[in-house]
N, CA, C and O atoms as CSV, one atom per row, in Angstrom:
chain,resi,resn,atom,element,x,y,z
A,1,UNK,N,N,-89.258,21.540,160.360
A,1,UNK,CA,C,-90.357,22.122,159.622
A,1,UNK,C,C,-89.823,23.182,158.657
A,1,UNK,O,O,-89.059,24.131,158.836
A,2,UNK,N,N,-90.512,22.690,157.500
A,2,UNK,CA,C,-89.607,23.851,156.456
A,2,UNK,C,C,-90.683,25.233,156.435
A,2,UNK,O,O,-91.899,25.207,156.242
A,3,UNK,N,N,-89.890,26.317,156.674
A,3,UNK,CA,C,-90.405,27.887,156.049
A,3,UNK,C,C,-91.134,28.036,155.134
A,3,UNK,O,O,-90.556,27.844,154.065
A,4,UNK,N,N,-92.102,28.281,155.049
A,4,UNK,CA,C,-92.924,28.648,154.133
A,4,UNK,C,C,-92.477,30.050,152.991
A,4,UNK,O,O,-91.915,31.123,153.208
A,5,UNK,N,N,-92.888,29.584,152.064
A,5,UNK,CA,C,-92.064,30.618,150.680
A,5,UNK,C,C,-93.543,31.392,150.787
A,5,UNK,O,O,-94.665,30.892,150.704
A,6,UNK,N,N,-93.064,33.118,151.052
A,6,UNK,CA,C,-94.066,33.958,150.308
A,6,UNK,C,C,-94.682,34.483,149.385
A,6,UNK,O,O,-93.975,35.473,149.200
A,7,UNK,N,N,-95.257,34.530,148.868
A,7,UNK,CA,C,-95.256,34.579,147.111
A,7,UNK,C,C,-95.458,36.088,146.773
A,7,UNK,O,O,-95.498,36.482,145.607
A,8,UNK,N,N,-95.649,37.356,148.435
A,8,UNK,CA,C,-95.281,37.945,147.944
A,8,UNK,C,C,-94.286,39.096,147.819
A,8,UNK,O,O,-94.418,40.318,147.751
A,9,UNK,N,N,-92.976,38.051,147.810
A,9,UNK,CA,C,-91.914,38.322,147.290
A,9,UNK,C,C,-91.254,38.427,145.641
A,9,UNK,O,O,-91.480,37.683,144.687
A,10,UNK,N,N,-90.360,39.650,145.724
A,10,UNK,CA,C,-90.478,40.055,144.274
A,10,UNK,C,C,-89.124,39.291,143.746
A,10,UNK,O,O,-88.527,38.533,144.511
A,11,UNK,N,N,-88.839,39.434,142.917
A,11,UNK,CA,C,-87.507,39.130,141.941
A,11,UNK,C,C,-87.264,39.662,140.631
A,11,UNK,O,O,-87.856,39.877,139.573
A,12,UNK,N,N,-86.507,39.742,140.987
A,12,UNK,CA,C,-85.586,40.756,139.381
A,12,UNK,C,C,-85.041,39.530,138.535
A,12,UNK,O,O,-84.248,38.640,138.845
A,13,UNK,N,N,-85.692,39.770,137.433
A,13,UNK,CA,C,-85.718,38.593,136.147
A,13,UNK,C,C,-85.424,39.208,134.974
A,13,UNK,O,O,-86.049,40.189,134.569
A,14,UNK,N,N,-84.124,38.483,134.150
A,14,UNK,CA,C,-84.092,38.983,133.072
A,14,UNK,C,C,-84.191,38.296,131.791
A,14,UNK,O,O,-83.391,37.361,131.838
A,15,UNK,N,N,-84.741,38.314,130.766
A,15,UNK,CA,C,-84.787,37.484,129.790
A,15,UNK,C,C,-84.068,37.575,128.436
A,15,UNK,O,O,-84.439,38.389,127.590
A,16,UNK,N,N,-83.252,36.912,128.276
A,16,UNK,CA,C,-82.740,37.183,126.542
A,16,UNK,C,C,-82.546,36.301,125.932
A,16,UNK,O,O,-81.989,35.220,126.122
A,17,UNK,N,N,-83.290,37.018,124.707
A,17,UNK,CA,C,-83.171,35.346,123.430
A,17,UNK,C,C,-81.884,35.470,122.727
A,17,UNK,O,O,-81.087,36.380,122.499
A,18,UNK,N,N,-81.967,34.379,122.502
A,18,UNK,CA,C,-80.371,33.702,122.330
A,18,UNK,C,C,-80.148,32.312,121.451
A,18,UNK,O,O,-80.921,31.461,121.890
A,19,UNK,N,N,-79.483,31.887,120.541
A,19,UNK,CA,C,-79.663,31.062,119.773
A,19,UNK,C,C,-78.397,30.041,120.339
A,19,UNK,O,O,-77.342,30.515,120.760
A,20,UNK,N,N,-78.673,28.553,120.281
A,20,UNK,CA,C,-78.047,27.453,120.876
A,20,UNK,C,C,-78.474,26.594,119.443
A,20,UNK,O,O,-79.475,26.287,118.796
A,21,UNK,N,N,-77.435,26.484,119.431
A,21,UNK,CA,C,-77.094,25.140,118.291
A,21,UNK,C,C,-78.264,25.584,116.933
A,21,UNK,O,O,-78.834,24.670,116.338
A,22,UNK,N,N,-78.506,26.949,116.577
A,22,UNK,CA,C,-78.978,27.390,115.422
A,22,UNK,C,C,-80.779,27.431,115.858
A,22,UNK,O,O,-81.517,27.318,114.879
A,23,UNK,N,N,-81.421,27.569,117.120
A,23,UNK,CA,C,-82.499,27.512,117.815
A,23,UNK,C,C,-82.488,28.433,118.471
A,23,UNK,O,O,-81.542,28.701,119.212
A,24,UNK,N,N,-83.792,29.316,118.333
A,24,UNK,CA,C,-83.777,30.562,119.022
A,24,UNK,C,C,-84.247,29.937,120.222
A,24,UNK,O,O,-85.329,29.357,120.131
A,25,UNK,N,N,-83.480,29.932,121.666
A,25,UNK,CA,C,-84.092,29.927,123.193
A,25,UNK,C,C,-84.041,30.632,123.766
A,25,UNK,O,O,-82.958,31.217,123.776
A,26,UNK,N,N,-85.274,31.209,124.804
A,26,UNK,CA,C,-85.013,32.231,126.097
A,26,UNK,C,C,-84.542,32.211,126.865
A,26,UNK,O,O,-85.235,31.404,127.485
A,27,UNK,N,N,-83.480,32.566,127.760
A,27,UNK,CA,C,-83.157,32.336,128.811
A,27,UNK,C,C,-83.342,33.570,130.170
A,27,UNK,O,O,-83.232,34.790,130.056
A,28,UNK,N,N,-83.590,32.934,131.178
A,28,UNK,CA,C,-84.205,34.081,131.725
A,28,UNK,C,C,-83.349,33.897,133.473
A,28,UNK,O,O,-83.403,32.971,134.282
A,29,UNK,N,N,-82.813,34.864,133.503
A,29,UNK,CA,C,-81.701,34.692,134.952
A,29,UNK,C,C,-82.289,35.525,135.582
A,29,UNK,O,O,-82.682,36.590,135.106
A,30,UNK,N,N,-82.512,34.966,137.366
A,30,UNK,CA,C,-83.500,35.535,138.184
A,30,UNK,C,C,-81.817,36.464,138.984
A,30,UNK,O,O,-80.891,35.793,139.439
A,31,UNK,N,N,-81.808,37.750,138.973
A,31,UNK,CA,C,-80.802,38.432,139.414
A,31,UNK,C,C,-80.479,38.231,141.193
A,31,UNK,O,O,-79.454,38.225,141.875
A,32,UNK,N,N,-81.953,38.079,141.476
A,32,UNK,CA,C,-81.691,38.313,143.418
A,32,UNK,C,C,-80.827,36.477,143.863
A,32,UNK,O,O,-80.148,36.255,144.866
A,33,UNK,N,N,-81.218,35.332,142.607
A,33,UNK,CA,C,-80.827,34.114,143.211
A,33,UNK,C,C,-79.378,33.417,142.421
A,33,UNK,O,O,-78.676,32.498,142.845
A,34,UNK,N,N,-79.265,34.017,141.451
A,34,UNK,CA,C,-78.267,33.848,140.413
A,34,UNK,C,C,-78.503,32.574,140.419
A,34,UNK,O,O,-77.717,31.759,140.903
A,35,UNK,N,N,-80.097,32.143,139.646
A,35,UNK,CA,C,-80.103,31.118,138.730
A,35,UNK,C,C,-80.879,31.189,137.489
A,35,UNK,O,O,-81.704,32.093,137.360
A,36,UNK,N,N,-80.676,30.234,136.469
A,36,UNK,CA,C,-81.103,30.365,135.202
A,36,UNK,C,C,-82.151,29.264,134.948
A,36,UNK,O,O,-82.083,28.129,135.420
A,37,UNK,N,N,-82.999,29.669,134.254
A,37,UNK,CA,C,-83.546,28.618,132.973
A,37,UNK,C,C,-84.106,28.914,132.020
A,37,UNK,O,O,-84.098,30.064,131.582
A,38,UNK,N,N,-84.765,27.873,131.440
A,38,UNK,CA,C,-84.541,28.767,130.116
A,38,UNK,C,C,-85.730,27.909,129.361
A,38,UNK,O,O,-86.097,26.829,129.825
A,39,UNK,N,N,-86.469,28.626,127.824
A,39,UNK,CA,C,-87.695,27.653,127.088
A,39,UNK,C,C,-87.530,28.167,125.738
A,39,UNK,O,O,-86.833,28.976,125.125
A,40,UNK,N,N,-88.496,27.324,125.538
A,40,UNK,CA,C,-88.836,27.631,123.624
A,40,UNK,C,C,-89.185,29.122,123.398
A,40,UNK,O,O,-88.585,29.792,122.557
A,41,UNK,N,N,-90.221,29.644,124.212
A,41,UNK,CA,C,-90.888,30.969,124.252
A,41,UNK,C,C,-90.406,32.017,125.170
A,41,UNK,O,O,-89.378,31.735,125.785
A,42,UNK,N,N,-90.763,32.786,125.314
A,42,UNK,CA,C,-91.030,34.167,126.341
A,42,UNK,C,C,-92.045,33.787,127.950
A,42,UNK,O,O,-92.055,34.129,129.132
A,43,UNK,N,N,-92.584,33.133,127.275
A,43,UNK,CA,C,-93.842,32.365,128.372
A,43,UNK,C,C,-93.543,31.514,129.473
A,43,UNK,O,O,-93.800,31.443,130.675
A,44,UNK,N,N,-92.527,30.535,128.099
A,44,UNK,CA,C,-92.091,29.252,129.207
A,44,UNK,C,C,-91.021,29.233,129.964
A,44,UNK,O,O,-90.693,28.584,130.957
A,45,UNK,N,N,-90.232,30.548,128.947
A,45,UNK,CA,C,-88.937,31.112,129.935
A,45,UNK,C,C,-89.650,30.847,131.330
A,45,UNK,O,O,-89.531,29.875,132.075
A,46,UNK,N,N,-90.400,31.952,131.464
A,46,UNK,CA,C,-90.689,33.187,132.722
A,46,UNK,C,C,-91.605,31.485,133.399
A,46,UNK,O,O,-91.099,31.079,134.445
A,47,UNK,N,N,-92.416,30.896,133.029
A,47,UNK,CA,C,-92.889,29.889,133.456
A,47,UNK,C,C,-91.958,28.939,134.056
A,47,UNK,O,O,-92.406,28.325,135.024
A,48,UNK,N,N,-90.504,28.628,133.619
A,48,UNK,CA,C,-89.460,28.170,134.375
A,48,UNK,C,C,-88.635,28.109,135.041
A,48,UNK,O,O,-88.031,27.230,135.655
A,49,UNK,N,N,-88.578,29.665,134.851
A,49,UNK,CA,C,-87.969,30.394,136.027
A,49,UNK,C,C,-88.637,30.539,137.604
A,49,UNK,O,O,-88.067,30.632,138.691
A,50,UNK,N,N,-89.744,30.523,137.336
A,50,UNK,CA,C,-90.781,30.645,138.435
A,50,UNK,C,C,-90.490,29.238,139.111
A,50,UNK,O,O,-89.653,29.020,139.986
A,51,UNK,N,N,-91.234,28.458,138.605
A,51,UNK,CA,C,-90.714,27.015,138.947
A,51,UNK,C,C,-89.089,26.565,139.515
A,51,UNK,O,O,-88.861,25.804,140.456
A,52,UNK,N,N,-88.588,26.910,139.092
A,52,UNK,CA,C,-86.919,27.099,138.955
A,52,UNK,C,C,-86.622,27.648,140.804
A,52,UNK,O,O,-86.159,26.899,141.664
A,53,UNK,N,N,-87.056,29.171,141.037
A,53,UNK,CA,C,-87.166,29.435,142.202
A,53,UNK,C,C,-87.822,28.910,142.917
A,53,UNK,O,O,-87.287,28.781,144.018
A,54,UNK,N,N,-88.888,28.467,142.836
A,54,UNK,CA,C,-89.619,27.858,144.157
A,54,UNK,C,C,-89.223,26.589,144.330
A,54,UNK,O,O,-89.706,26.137,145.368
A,55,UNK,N,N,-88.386,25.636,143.615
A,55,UNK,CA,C,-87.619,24.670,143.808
A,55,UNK,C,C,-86.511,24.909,145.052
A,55,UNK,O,O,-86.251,24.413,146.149
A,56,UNK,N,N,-85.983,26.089,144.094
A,56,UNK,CA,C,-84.592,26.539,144.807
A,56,UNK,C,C,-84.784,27.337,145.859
A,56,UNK,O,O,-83.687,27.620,146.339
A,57,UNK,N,N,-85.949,27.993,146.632
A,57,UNK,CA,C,-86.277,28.379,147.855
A,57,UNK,C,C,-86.676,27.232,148.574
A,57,UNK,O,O,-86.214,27.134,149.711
A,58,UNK,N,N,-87.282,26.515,148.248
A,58,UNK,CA,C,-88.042,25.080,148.971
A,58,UNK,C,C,-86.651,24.388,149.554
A,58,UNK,O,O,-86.653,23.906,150.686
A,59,UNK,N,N,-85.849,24.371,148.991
A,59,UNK,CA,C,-84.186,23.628,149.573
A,59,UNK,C,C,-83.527,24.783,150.690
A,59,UNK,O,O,-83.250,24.553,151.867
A,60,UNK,N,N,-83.390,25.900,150.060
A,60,UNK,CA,C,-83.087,27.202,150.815
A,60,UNK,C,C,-83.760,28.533,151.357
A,60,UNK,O,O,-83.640,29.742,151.159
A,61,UNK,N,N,-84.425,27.806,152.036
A,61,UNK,CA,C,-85.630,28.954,152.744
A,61,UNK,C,C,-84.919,30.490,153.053
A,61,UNK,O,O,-85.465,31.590,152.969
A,62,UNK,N,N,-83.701,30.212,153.386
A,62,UNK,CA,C,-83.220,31.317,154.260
A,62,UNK,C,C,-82.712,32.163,152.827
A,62,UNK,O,O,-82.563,33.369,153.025
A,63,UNK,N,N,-82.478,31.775,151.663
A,63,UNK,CA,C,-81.917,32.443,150.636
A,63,UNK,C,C,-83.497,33.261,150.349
A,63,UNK,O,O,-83.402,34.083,149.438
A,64,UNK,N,N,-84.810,33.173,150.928
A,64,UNK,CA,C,-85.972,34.401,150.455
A,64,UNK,C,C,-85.435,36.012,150.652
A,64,UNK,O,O,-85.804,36.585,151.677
A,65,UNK,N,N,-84.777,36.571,149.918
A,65,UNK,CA,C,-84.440,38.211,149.741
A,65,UNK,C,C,-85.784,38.943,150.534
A,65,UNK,O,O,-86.944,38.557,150.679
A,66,UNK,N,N,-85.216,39.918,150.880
A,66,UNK,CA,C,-85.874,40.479,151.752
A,66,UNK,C,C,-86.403,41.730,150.788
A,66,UNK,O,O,-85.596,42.189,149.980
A,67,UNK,N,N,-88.009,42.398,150.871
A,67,UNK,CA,C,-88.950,43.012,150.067
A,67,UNK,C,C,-87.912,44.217,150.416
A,67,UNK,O,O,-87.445,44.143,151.553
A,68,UNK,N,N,-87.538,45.160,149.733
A,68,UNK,CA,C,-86.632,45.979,149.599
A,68,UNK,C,C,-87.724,47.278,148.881
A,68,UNK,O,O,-88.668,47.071,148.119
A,69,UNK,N,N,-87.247,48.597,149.394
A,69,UNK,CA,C,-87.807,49.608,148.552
A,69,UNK,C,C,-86.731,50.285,147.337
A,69,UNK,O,O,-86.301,51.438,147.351
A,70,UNK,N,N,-86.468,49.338,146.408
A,70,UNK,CA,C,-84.859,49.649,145.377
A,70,UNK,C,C,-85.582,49.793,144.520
A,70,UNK,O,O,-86.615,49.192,144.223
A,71,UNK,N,N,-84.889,50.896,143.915
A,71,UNK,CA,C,-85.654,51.049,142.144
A,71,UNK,C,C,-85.475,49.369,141.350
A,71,UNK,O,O,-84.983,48.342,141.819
A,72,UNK,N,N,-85.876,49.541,140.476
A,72,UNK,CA,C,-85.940,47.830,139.853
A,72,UNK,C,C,-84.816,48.079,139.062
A,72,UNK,O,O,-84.492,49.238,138.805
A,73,UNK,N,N,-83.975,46.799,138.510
A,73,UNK,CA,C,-82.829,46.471,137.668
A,73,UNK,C,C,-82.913,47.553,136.856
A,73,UNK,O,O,-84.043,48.040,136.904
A,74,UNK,N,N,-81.748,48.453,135.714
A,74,UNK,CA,C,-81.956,48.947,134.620
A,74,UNK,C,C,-81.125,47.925,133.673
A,74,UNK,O,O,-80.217,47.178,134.039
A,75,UNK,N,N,-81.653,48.074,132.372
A,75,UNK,CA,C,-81.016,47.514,131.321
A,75,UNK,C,C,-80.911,48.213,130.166
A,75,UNK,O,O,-81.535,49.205,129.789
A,76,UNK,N,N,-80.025,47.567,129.631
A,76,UNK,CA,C,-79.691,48.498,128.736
A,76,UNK,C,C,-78.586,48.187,126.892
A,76,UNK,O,O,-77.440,48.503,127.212
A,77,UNK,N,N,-78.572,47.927,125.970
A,77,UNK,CA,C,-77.427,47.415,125.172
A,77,UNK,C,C,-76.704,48.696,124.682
A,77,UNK,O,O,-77.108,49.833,124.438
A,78,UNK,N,N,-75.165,47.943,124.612
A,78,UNK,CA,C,-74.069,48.799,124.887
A,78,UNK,C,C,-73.106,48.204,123.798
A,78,UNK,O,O,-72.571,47.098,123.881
A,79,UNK,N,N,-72.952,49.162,122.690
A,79,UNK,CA,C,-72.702,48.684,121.337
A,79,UNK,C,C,-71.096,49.284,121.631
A,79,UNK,O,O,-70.796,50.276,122.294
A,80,UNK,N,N,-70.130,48.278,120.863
A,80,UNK,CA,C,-69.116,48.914,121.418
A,80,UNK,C,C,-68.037,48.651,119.791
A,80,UNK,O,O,-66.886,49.084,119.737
């Protein structure tokens, strides 16, 4: 019997647009599972990423991160 995925569990997601073969795409890497995907928009990023994880929890139940009280990711660009 597979584990049931909680939904409310959080994840640290990051998104950056990025151009592939002269096409602006989003790509959006979920930090707690170190996986990616990626869309045309901002929307469908975050819309595939979602999807993306609950795929990839549904195979690996035991990979659900545990609700943590951590400040959230910082980001930041670093011109060098």
């Amino acid at each position: 019997m597979k584990e049931e995925f909680n939904m409310t569990n959080a994840f640290d997601i990051v998104v950056n647009e990025e151009h592939l073969e002269q096409k602006k795409v989003f790509v959006a890497h979920c930090l707690n599972l170190g996986i990616t995907s990626q869309g045309k928009t901002f929307e469908e990023a975050m819309e595939n990423i979602k999807d993306a994880i609950k795929l990839y929890l549904e195979e690996n139940p035991q990979e659900v991160p545990e609700n943590e009280d951590l400040m959230p990711p910082m980001a930041t660009r670093l011109f060098l």
